[in-house]
LOLUMLUM-980426 format. One record per residue: y, x, z of N, C-alpha, C in turn; residue in one letter; chain; residue number from 1. Coordinates in steps of 0.001 Angstrom, whole numbers, plus 500000, padded with zeros to 6 digits. Each point is the difference from the previous one (the first is absolute). Layout:
N
R   n_c2   n_c1   n_c3  ca_c2  ca_c1  ca_c3   c_c2   c_c1   c_c3 type mol seq
R      Y      X      Z      Y      X      Z      Y      X      Z    A   A NUM
...
//
This chain:
278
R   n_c2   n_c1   n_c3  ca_c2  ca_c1  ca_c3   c_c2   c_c1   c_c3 type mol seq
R 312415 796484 537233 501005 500313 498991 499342 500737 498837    X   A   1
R 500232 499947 498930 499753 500563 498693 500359 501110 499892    X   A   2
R 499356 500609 498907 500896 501234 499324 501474 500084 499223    X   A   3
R 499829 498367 499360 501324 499770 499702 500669 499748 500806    X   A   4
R 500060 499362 500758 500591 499700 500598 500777 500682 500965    X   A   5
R 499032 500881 500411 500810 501328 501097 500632 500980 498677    X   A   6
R 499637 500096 498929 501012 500566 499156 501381 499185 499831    X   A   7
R 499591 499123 499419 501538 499007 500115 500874 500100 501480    X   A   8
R 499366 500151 500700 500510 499715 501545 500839 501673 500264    X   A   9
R 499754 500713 499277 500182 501549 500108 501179 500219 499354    X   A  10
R 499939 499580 498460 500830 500268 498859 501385 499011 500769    X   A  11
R 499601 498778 500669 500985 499125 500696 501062 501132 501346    X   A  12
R 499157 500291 500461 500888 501158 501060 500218 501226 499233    X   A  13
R 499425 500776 499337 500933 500994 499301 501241 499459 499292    X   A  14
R 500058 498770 499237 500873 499727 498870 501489 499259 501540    X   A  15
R 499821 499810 500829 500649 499186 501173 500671 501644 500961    X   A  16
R 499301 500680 499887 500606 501257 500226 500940 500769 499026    X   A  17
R 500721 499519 498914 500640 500743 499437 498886 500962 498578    X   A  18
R 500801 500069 500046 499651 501379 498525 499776 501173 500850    X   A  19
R 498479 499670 500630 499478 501237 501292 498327 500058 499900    X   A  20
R 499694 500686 498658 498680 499547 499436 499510 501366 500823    X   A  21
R 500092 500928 500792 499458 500823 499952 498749 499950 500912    X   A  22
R 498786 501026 500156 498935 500101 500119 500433 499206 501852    X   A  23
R 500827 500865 500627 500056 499474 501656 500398 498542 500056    X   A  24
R 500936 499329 499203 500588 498802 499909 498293 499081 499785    X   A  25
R 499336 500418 498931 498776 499149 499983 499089 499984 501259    X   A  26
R 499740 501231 500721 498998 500211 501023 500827 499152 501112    X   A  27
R 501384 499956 499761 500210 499149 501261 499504 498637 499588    X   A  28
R 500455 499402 499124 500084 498833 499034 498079 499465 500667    X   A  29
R 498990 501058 499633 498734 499551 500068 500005 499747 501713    X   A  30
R 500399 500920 500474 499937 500118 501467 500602 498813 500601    X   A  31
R 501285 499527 499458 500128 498899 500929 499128 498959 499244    X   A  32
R 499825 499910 498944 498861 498623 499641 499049 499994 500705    X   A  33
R 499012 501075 500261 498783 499962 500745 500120 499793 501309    X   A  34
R 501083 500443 500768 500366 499896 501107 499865 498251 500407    X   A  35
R 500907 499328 499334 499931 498628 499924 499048 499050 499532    X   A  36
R 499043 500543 499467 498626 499311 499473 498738 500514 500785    X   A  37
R 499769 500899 500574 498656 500409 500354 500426 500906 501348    X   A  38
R 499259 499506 501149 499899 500545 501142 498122 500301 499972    X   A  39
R 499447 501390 500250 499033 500119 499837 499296 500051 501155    X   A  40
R 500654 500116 500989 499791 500057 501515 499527 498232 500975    X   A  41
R 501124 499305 499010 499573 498757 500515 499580 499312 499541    X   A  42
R 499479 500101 498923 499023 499004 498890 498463 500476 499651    X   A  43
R 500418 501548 500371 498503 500458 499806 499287 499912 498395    X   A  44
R 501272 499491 499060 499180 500290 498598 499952 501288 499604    X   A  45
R 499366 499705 498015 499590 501318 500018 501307 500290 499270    X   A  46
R 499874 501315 499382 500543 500538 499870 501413 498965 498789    X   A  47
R 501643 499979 499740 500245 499337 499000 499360 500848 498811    X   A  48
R 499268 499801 498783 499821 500795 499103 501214 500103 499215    X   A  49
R 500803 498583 499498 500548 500122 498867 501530 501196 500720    X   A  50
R 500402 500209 500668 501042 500549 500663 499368 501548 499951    X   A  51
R 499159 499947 500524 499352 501734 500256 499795 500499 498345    X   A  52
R 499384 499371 499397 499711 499768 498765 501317 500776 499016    X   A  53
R 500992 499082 500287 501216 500185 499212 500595 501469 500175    X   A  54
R 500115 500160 501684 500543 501234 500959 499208 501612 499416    X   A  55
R 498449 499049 499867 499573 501463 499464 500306 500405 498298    X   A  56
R 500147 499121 499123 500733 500568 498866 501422 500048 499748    X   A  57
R 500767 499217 500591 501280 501008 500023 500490 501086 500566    X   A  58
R 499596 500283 501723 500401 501154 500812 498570 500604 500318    X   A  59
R 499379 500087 499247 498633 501325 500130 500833 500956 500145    X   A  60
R 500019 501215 500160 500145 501821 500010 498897 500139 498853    X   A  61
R 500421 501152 499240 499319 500408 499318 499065 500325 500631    X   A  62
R 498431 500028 499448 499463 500644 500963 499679 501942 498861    X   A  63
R 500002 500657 501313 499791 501234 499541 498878 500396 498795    X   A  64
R 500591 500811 499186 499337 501035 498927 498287 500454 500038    X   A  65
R 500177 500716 501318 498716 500401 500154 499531 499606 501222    X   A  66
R 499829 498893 500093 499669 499421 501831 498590 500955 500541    X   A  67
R 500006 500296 500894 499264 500228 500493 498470 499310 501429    X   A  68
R 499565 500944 500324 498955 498943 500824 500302 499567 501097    X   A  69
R 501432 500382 501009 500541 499363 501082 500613 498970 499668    X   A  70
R 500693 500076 498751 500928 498551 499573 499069 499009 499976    X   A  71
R 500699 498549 500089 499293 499153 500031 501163 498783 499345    X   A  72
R 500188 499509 498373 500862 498988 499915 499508 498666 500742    X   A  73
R 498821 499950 500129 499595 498546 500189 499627 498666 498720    X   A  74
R 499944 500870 498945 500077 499049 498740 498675 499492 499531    X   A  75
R 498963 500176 501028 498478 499175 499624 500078 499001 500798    X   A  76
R 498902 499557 499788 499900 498529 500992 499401 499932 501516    X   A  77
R 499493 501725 500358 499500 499844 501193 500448 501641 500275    X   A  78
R 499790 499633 501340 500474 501677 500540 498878 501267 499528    X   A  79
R 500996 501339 499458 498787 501245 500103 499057 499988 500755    X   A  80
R 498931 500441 500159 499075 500673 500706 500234 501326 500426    X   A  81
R 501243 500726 499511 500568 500800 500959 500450 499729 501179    X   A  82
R 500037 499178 500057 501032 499563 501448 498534 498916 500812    X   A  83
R 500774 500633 501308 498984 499726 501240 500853 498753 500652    X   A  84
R 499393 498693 500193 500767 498991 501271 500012 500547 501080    X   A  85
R 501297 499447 500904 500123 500582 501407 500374 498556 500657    X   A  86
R 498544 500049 501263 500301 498889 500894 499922 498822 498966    X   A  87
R 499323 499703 499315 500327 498608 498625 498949 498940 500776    X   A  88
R 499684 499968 500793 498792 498861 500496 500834 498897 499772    X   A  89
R 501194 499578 500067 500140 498580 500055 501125 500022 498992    X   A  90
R 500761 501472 499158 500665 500002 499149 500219 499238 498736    X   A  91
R 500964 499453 499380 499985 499335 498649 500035 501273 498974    X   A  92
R 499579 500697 499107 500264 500673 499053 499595 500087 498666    X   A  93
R 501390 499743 499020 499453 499592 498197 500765 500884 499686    X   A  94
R 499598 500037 498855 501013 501220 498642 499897 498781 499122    X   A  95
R 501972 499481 500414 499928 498693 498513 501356 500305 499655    X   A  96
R 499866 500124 498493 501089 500068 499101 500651 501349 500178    X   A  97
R 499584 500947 500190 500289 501453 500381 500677 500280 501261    X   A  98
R 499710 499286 501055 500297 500241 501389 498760 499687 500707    X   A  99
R 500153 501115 501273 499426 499378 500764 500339 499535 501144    X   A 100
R 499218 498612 500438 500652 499198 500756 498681 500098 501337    X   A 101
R 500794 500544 500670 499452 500463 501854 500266 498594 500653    X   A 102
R 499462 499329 500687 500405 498997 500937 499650 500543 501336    X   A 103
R 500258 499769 501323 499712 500685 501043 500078 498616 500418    X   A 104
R 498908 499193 501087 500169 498791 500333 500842 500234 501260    X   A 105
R 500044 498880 501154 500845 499563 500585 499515 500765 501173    X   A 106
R 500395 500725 500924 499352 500817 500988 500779 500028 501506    X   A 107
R 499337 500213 501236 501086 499818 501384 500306 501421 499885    X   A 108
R 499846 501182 499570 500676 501377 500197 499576 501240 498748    X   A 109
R 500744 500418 500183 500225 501091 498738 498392 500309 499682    X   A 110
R 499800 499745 498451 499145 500291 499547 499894 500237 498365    X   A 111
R 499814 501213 500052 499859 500756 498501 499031 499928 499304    X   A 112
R 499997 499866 498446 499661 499085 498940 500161 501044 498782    X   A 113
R 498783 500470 499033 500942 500845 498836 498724 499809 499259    X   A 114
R 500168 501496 499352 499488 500594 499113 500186 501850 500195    X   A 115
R 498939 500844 499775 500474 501215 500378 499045 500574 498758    X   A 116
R 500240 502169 499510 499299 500219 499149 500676 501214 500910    X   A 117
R 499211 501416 499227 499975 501018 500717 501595 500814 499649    X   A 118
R 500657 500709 501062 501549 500478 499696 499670 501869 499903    X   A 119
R 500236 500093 498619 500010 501648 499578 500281 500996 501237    X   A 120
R 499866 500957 499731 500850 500981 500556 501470 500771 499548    X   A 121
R 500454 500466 500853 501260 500404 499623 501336 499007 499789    X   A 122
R 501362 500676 499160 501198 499262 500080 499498 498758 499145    X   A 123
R 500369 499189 500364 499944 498403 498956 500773 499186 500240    X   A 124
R 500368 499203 499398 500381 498913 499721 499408 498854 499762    X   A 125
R 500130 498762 500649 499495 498519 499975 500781 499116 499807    X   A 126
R 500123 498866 498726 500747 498976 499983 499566 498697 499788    X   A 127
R 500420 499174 501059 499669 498466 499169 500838 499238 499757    X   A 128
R 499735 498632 499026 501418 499079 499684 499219 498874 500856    X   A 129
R 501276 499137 500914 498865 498823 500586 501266 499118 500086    X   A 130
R 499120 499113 499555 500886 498338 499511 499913 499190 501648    X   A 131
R 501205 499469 500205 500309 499285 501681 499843 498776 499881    X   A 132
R 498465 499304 500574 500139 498405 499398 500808 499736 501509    X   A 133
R 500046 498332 499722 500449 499018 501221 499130 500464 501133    X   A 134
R 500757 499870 501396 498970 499936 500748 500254 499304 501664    X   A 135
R 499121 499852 500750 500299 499211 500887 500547 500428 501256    X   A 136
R 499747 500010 500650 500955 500391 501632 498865 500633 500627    X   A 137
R 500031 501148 500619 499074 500601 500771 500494 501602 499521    X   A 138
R 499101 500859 500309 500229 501576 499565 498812 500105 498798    X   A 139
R 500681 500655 498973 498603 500283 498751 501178 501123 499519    X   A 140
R 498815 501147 499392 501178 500959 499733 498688 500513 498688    X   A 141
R 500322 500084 498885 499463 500456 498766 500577 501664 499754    X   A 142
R 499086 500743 499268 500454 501325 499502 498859 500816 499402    X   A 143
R 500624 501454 499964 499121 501154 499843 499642 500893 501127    X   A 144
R 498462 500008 500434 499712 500666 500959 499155 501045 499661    X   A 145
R 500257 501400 501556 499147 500729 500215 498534 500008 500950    X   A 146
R 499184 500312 499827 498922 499706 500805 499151 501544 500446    X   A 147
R 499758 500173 501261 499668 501141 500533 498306 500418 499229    X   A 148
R 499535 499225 500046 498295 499888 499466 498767 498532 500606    X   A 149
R 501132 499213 498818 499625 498561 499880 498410 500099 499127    X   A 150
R 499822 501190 499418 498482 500386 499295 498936 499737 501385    X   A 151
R 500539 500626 501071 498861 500419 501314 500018 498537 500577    X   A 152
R 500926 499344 500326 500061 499139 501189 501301 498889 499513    X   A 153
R 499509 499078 499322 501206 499155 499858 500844 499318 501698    X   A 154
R 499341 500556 500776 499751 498652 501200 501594 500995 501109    X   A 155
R 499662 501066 499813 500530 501221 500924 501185 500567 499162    X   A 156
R 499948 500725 498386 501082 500661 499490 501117 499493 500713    X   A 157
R 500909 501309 500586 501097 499739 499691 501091 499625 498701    X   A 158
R 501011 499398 499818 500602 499467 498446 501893 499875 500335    X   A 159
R 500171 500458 498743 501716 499851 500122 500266 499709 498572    X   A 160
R 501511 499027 500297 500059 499353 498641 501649 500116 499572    X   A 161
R 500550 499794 499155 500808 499738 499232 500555 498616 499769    X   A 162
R 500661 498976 500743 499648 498745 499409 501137 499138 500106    X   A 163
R 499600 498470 499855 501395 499024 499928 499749 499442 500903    X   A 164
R 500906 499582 501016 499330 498873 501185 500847 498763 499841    X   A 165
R 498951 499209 499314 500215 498763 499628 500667 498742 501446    X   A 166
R 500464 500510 500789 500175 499024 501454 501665 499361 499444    X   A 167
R 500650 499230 500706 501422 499815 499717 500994 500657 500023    X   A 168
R 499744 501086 500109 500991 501278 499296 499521 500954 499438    X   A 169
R 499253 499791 498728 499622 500982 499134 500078 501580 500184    X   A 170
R 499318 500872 500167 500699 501484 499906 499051 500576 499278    X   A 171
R 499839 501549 499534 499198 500921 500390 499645 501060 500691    X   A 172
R 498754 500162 500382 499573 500701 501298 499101 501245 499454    X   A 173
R 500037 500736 500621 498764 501079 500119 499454 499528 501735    X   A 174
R 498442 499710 500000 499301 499627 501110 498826 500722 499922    X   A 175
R 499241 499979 501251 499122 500965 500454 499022 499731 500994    X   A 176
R 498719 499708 499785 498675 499280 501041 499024 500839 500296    X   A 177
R 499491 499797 500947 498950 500787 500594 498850 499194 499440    X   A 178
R 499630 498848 499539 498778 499478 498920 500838 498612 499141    X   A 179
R 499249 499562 499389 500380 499012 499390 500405 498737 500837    X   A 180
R 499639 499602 501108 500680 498583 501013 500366 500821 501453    X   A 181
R 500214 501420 499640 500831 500530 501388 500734 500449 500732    X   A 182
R 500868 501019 500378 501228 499946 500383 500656 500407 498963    X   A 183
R 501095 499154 499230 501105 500047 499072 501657 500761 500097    X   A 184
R 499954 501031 499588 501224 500539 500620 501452 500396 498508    X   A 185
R 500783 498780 500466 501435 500609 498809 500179 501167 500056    X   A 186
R 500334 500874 498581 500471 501081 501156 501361 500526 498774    X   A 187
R 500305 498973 499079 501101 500089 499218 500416 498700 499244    X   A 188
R 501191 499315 499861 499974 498808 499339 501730 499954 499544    X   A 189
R 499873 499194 498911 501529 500235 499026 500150 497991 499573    X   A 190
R 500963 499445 500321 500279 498640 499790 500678 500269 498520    X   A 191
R 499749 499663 499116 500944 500356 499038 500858 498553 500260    X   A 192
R 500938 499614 498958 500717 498949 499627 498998 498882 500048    X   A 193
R 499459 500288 498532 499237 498808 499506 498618 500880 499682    X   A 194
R 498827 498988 500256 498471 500916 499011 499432 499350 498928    X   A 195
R 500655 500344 498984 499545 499479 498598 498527 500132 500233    X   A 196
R 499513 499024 498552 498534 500252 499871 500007 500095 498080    X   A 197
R 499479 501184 499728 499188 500448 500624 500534 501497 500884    X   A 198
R 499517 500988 500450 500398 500906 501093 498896 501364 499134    X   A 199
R 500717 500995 499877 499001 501574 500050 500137 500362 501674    X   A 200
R 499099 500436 500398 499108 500894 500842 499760 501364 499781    X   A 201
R 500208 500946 500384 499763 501576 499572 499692 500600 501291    X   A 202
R 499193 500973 500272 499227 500679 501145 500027 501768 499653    X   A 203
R 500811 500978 499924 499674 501229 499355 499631 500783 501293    X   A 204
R 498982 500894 499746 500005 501355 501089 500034 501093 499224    X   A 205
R 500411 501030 500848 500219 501325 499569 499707 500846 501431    X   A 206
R 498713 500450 499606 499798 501080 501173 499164 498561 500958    X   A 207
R 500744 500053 500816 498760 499187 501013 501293 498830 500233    X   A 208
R 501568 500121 499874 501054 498798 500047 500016 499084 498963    X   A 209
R 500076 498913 500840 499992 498703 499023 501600 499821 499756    X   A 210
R 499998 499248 498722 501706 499189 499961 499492 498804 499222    X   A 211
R 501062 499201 500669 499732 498213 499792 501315 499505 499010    X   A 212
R 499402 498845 499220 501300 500055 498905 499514 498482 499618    X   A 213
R 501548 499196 499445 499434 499020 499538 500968 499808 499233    X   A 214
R 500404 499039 498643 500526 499774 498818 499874 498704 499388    X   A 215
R 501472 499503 499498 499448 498509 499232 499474 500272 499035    X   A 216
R 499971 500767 498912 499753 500627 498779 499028 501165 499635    X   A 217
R 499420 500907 500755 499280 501014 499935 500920 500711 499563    X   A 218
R 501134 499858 499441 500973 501188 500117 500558 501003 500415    X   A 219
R 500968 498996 500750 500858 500622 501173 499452 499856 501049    X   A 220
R 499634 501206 501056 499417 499356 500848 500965 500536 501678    X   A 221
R 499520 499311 501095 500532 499692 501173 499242 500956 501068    X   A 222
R 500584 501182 500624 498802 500349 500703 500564 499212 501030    X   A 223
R 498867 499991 500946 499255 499239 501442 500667 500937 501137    X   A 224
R 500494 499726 501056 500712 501132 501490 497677 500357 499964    X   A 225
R 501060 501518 500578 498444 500994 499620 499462 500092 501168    X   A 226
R 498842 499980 499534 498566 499688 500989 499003 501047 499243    X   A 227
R 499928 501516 500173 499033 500736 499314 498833 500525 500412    X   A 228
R 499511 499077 501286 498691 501090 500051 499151 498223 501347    X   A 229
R 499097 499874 498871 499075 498953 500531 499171 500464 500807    X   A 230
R 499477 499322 501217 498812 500334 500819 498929 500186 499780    X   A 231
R 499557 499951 498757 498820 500512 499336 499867 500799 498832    X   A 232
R 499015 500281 499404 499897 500386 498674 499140 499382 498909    X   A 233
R 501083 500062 498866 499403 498511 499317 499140 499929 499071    X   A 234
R 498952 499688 499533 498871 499967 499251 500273 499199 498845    X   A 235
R 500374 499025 500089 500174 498506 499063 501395 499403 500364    X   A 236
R 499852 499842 498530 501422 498799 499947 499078 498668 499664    X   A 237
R 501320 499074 499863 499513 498667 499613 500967 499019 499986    X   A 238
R 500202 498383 499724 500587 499201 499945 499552 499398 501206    X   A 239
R 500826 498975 500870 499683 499115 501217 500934 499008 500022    X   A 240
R 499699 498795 501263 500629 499305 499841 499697 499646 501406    X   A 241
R 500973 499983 501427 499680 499905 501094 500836 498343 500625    X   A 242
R 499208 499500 500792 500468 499139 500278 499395 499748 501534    X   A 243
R 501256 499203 500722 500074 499951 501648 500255 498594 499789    X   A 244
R 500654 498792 499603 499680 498897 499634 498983 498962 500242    X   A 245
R 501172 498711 499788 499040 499011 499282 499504 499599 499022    X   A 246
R 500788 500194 499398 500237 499054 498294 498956 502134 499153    X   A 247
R 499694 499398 499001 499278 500980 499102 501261 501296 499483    X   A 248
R 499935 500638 499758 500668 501232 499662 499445 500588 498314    X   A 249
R 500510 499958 499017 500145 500965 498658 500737 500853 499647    X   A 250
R 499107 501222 499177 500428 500710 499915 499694 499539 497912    X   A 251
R 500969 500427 499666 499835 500054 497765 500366 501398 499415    X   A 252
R 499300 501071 499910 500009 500642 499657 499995 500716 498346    X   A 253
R 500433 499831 499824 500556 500655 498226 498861 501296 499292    X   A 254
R 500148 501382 500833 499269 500671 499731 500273 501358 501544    X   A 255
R 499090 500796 499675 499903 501293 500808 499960 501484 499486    X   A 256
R 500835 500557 499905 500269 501509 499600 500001 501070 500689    X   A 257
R 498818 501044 499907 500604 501459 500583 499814 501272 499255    X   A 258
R 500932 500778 500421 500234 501300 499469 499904 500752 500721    X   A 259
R 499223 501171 499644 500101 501318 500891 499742 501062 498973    X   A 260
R 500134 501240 501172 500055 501399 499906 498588 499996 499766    X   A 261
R 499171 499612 500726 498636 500584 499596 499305 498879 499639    X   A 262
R 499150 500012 499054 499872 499299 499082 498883 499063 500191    X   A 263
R 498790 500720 501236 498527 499848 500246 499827 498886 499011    X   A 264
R 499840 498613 500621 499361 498966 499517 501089 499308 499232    X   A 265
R 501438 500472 499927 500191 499362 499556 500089 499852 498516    X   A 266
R 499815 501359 499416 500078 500169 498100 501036 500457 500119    X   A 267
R 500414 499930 498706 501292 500142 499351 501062 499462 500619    X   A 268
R 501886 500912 500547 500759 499340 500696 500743 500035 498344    X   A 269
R 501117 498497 500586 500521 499370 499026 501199 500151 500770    X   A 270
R 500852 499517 498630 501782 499758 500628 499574 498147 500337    X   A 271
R 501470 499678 500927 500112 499081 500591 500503 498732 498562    X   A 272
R 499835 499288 499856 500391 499140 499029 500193 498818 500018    X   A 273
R 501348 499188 499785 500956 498953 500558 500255 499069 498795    X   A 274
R 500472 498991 500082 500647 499082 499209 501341 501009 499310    X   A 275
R 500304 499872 498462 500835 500383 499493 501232 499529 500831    X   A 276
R 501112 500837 500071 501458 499728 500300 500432 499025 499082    X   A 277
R 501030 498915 500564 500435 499231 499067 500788 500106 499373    X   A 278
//
């Protein structure tokens, strides 16, 4: 499909919806087009450009004022060299069109897939935006994770995540492993209605308690039934993308934000910054 063409095909379902131009009416509008054109799980292509393409200049987020060195928009063509792979031996991973696109291949049991960089000290805050492609039947669950000290031992860290579990009833979970392919434990999960794509992710601690939060908008946000004190202590965050499956598992990630109290590596803290209100 074209660029025109998925524009025409767009302007066709907004204008068929009524006099309902607004920003959510379009994201659905794109969402069900892509939905019906591209399964990425069972075709195994690459990425659609002209769709991602479009998605990233109309619903970008501003990106922040004074970004700093934990943020990460994703707007070059290859990943920082801040950021460390986790477990990537057989991983797909590009930075195209200002996402990045995680593939986790097809696996017989839970096995974790990311990206990690070092997590400050003190109260902070972590957010990501992550886009929900098609996907196939099996367990794959995408998010924002913590990692005990994935620096020492990728093979052993313990890791807990934040995430979507892509299976036939969508939810989100807070989950929790003793290494990356080993014992997997729920230990909080919320079915909403429906899980738009794209989805915010938010991770805050204060003191040594975590709180879990998620949002269609980076707005308003949803806290998570509370789960405040993980079996480890966490060194690194990161993006992942876990899959127990057959079929391949993606994760499309938008960008990565954190804020804290203490500042170490990260520079200058910034305010949070969103798409104008309509």
């Amino acid at each position: 499909m074209t660029r025109e063409e998925l524009i025409s095909n767009i302007a066709s379902l907004i204008t068929t919806g009524g006099n309902q131009t607004s920003a959510a009416k379009i994201r659905t509008a794109l969402g069900n087009l892509v939905e019906s054109t591209y399964n990425p799980d069972s075709d195994g292509a690459p990425l659609n450009v002209n769709y991602f393409d479009l998605v990233s200049m109309l619903f970008r987020d501003e990106v922040p004022a004074s970004p700093n060195a934990a943020n990460d928009e994703f707007l070059g063509d290859s990943l920082s060299d801040s950021w460390t792979l986790f477990q990537n031996s057989s991983q797909v991973l590009t930075v195209e069109k200002s996402f990045l696109n995680m593939t986790n291949t097809g696996q017989s049991t839970n096995l974790v897939r990311g990206i990690f960089k070092t997590l400050p000290a003190g109260n902070l805050t972590i957010i990501c935006k992550v886009h929900i492609p098609m996907h196939g039947g099996g367990d794959g669950k995408v998010g924002l994770c913590l990692f005990e000290d994935a620096a020492s031992n990728q093979n052993t860290t313990p890791l807990g995540y934040l995430g979507i579990y892509l299976g036939s009833s969508p939810k989100l979970i807070v989950e929790t492993a003793t290494n990356y392919s080993g014992t997997f434990t729920e230990r909080v999960s919320y079915a909403p209605a429906t899980t738009p794509s794209p989805l915010y992710l938010k991770i805050t601690r204060t003191g040594s308690a975590y709180t879990w939060f998620f949002s269609t908008d980076g707005v308003v946000w949803q806290q998570m039934p509370a789960y405040a004190t993980l079996p480890f202590t966490a060194g690194q965050f990161g993006l992942i993308v876990n899959n127990a499956g057959s079929a391949s598992k993606r994760g499309l990630f938008d960008w990565v934000r954190i804020y804290a109290t203490d500042p170490g590596i990260l520079g200058e803290v910034h305010e949070f910054l969103t798409m104008p209100a309509e």
